[in-house]
Every structure is written in structure tokens, then in C-alpha cells.
C-alpha distance (Angstrom), angle and dihedral (degrees) to the residues before:
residue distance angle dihedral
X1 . . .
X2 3.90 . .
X3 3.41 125.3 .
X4 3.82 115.7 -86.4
X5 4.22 136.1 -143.8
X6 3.64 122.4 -160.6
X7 3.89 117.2 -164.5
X8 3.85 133.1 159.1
X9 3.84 130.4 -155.4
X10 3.78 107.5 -116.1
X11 4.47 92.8 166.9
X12 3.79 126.9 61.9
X13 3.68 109.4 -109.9
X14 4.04 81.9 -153.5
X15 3.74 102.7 117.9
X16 3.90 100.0 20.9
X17 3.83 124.9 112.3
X18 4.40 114.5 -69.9
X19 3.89 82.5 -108.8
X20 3.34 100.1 61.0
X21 3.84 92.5 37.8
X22 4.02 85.8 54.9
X23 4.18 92.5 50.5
X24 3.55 93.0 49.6
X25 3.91 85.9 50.3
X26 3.83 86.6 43.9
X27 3.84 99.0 53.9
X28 3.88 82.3 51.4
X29 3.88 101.6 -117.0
X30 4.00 102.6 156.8
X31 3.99 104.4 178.3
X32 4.10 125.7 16.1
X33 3.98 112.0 -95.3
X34 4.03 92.4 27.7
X35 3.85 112.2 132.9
X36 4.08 119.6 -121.4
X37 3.97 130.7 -166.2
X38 3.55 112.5 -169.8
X39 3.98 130.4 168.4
X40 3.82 103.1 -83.5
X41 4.27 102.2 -120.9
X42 3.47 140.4 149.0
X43 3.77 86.5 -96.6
X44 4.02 103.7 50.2
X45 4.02 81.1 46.9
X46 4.01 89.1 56.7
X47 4.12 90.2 46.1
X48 4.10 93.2 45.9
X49 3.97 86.8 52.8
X50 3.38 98.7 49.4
X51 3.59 87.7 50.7
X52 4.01 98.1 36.9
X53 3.89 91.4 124.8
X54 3.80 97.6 57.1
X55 3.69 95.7 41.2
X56 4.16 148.2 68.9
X57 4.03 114.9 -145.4
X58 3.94 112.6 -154.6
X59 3.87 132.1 -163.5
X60 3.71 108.6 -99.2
X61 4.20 108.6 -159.0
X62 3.41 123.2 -152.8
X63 3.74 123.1 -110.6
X64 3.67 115.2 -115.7
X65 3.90 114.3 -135.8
């Protein structure tokens, strides 16, 4: 299983640049304090930095099996 990234939207993106309005849309955050798990790439890493100010990265652990 690939490695995982939860974040959650904790700003408005109301009043920020159209780019960064579209990459919250993008990373498919619908509402401000909803939870998101996405595959953890190269690209999802790019769209949570550009966004760094409106969001909250958490520690996802891996499930044992």
C-alpha cells in the first residue's frame, strides 16, 4: 500500500489567489476543518505547499498487518 498524508483546511481560501482556490478544490477539501487522506507523491507534496498557509498536515501511521 502507498504511503498516505492526511491534512485538513483550517483557513478560508475565500480571498486568496484563483490558483490556490483551484488546489484546494483539486486536493478535494469540500468544507474548512474536513479531514483528507490522499496518496503521499511528489505531486500532493507540491499542492499542500502551495497551500501551506490555509492548511494543517498530520502524521499518518502505518497499519500493521
Amino acid at each position: 500500500m502507498a504511503p498516505r498524508v492526511t491534512f485538513r483546511q483550517i483557513r478560508s481560501a475565500s480571498g486568496h489567489q484563483a490558483d490556490q482556490q483551484r488546489t484546494v478544490d483539486a486536493l478535494g477539501i469540500r468544507r474548512l476543518n474536513q479531514w483528507v487522506e490522499q496518496n503521499d507523491t511528489p505531486q500532493i507534496r507540491g499542492m499542500l505547499f502551495k497551500i501551506r498557509h490555509l492548511i494543517e498536515v498530520a502524521e499518518t501511521k502505518a497499519k500493521a498487518k
